[in-house]
C-alpha positions in Angstrom: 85.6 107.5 -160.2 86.3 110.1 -157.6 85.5 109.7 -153.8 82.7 112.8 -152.4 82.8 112.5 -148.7 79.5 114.3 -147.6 79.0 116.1 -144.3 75.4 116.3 -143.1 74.2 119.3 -141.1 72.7 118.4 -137.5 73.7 116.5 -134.2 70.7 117.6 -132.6 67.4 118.1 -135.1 68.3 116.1 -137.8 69.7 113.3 -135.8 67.3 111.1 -136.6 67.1 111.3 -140.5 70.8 110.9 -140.6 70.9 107.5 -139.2 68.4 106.3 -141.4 70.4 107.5 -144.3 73.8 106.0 -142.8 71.4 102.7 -142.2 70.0 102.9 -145.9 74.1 103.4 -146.9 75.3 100.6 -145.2 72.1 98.2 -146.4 71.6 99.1 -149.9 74.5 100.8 -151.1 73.2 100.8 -154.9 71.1 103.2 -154.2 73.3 106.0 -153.7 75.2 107.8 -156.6 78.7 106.4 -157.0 81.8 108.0 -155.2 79.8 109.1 -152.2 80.7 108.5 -148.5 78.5 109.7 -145.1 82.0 111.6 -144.0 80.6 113.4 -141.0 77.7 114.5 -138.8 78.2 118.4 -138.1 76.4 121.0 -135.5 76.1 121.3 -131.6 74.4 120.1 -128.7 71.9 123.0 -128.0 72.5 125.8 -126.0 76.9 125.9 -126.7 78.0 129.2 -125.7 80.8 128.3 -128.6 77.9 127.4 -131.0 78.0 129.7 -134.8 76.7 129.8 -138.3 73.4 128.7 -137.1 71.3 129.3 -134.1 69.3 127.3 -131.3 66.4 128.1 -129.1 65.0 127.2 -125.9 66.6 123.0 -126.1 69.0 121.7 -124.3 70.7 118.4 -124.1 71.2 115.8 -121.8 75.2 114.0 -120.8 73.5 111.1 -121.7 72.1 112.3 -125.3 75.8 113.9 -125.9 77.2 110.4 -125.3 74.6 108.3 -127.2 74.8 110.5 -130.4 78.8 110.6 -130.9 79.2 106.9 -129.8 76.6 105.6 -132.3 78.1 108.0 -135.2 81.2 106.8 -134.1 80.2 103.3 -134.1 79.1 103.6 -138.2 82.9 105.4 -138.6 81.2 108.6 -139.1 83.0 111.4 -137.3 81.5 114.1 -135.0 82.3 117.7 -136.2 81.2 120.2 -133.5 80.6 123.7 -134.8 82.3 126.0 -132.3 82.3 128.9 -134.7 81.3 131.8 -132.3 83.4 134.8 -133.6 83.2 136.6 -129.9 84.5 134.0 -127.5 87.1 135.7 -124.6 89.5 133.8 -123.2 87.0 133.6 -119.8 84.7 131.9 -121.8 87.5 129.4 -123.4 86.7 127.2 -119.7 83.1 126.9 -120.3 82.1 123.5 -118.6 79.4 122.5 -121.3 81.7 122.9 -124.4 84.5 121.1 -122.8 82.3 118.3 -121.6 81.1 117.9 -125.0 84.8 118.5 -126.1 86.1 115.9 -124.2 83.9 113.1 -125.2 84.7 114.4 -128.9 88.2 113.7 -127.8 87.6 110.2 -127.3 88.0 109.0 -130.8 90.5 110.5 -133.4 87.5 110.5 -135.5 86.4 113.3 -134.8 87.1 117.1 -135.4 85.5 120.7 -134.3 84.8 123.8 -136.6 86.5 126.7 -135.7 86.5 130.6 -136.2 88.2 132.2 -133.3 91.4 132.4 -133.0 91.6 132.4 -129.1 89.4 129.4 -129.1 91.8 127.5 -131.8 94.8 128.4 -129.5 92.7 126.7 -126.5 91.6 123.7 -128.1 95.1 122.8 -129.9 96.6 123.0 -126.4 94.0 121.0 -124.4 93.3 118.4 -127.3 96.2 118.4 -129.1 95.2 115.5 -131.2 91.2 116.6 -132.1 90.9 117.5 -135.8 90.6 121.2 -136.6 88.5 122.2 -139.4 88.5 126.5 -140.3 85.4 128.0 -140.9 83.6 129.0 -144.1 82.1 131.5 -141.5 85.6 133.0 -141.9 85.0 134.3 -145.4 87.9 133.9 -146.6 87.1 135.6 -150.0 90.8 136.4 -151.7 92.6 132.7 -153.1 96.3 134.1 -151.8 94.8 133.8 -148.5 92.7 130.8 -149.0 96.3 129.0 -149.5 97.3 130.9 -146.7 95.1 129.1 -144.7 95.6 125.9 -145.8 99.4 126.3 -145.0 98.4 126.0 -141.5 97.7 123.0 -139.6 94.1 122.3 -140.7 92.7 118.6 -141.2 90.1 120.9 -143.8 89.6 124.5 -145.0 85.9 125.0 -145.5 86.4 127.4 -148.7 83.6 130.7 -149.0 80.5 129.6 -151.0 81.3 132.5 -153.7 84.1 130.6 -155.2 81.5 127.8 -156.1 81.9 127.1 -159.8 84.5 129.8 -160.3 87.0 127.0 -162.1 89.6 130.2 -162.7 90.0 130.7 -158.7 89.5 127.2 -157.7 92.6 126.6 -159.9 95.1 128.2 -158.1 94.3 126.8 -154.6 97.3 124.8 -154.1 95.9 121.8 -151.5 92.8 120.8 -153.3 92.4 117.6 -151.3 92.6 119.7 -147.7 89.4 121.9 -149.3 85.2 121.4 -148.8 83.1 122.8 -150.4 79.2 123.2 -149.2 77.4 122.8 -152.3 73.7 124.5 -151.5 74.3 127.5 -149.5 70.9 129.3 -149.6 72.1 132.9 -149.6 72.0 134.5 -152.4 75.8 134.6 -154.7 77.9 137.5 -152.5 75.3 137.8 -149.8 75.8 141.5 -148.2 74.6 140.6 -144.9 76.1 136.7 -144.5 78.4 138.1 -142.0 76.6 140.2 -140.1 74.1 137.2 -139.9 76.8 135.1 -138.1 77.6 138.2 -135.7 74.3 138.2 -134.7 74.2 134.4 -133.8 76.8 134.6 -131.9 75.9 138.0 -129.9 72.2 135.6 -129.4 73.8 132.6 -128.1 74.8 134.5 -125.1 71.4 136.2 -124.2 69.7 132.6 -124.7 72.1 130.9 -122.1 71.6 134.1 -119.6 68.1 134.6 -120.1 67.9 130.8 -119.2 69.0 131.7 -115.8 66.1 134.5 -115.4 62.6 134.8 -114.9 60.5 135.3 -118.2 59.7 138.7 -117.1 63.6 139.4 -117.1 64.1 137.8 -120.0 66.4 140.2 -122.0 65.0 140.4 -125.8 67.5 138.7 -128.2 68.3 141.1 -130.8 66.0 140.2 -133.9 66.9 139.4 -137.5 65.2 139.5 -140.6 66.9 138.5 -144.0 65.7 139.4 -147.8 68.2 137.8 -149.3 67.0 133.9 -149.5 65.8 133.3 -145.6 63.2 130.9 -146.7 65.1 129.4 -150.0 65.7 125.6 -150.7 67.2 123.3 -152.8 64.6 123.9 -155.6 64.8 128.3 -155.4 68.8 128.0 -155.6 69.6 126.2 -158.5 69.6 129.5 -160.5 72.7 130.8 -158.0 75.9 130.8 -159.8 77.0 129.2 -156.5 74.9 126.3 -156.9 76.6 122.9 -157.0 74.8 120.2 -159.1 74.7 116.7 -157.5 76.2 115.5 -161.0 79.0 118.0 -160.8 80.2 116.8 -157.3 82.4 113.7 -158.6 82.7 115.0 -161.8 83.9 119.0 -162.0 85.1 118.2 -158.2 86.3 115.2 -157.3 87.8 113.9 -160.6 88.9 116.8 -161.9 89.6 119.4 -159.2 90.7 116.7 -156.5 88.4 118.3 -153.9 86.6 115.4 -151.7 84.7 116.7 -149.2 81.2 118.2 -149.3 79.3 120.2 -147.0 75.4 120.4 -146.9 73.6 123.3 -145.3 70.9 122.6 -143.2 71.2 122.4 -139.2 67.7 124.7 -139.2 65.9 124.8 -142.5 62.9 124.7 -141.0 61.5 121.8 -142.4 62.2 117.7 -142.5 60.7 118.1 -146.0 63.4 120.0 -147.5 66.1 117.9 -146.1 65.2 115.2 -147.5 64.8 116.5 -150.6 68.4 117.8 -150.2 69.7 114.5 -149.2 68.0 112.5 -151.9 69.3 114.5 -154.6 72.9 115.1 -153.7 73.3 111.7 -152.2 71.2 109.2 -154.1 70.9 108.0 -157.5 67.7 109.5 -160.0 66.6 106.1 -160.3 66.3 106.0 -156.8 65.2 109.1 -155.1 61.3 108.9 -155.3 61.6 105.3 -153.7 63.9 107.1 -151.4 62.1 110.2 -150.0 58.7 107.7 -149.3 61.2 105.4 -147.1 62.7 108.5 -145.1 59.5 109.6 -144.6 57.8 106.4 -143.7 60.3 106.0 -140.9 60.7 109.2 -139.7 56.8 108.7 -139.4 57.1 105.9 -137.3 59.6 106.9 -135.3 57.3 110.0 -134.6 59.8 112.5 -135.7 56.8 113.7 -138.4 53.4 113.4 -137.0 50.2 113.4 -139.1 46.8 114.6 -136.5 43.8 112.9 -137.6 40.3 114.1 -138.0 38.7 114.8 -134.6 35.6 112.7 -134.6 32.5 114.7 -134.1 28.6 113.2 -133.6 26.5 113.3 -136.4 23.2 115.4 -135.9 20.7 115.6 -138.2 20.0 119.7 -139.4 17.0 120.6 -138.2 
């Protein structure tokens, strides 16, 4: 049986679900589908000037928060992959004191690894952490397989491949490092997405005006530069699985692990939107059919109680009698 090591989207937001599910791993173990690890815990502390592929608004964390999260990942050998995939980072920028404090306590364990586009940031972090993981970018885009192995000639823990060779077996054959590969198995764009890249530009061109207009008065605020997508903005794991690109949770260990050799899994969502749909994400790739209703009502239940989902009630009013 081949081993799927999956990496779950989001230090920050989804913090909270993913320790139930590493809690529900480590305590009933039957319940998830067979070959399948918790690998990592992927995303930022919001607002990172290096932050990419997704954005954040108006949160911020605290040192101790920062601390807390990648010690208790750490502590359930999960590893802590930051995504420092901002395209536009100068080499000025390369000594911001919030990346590097979170950097530094990323440093602490061998665990861990950061996600990397640019290549002034990559020559920075090799040469102040020259033992921290480096992962390249699907944000890259990497779309030609002569290149692909081009990439994985260099020294890369992983090569996150581009979601449009999903499923295409002919390409996926000739990538010489299988093992060294992930591949993120529900992207919600839609199969060669025209505007995925211009999507991450404008991310990273956002990230900026958030941290400076945090510095101004709201009537300085400068407007950050708006985006609107027709091409699967509000898609989940139930409107994709029509995409060529879509990765069955059966295929995962079979098509992949066993056959191609490639191990590691990525799943998309640091901002879906909604707790719903990552659960409903998570229970399918990760747990067994058998399973997943008894599952989902579990995660919810806690996440309830925890008061990460809140239910209002009814807002008693008198009863008077109609005239």
């Amino acid at each position: 049986m081949g081993e799927a090591k999956f990496h779950l989207p989001g230090l920050r937001q989804n913090y909270p679900l993913n320790m139930l599910i590493i809690s529900l791993y480590e305590k009933n173990p039957e319940f998830f589908r067979e070959g399948v690890k918790i690998a990592s815990c992927y995303g930022e502390f919001p607002t990172s000037l290096w932050n990419g592929g997704r954005p954040s608004y108006n949160d911020q964390c605290s040192a101790d928060y920062i601390v807390n999260v990648i010690k208790n990942l750490n502590a359930h050998g999960v590893s802590v992959r930051l995504t420092y995939t901002n395209m536009t980072i100068n080499e000025n920028e390369c000594e911001d004191p919030y990346c590097n404090f979170c950097l530094d306590r990323l440093a602490e364990n061998d665990l861990n690894a950061v996600i990397i586009f640019s290549p002034i940031l990559e020559k920075y972090i090799r040469n102040k952490y020259p033992n921290l993981k480096i992962v390249s970018s699907t944000c890259k885009r990497i779309r030609d397989i002569d290149k692909v192995n081009e990439e994985l000639e260099k020294p890369y823990h992983l090569v996150v491949l581009d979601y449009d060779f999903n499923n295409d077996f002919e390409s996926l054959a000739k990538i010489n490092h299988h093992d060294r590969c992930e591949v993120l198995v529900n992207c919600l764009c839609i199969p060669n997405c025209p505007r995925r890249s211009a999507h991450y530009q404008n991310i990273a061109e956002n990230q900026r005006l958030i941290l400076k207009n945090r510095h101004m008065p709201p009537d300085h605020h400068i407007p950050l530069k708006q985006w609107g997508c027709e091409y699967g903005e509000h898609n989940c794991y139930y409107t994709i699985q029509n995409y060529r690109t879509f990765i069955k949770p059966e295929d995962v260990v079979g098509k992949y692990s066993e056959e191609l050799d490639i191990h590691n899994f990525k799943i998309e969502g640091r901002t879906t939107g909604s707790i719903f749909s990552i659960v409903e994400t998570y229970s399918n790739y990760l747990i067994k059919p058998e399973y997943q209703g008894y599952v989902r009502i579990q995660l919810l239940n806690n996440l309830r109680a925890n008061n990460i989902i809140a239910f209002r009630k009814p807002k008693p009013e008198p009863f008077i009698m109609p005239q």
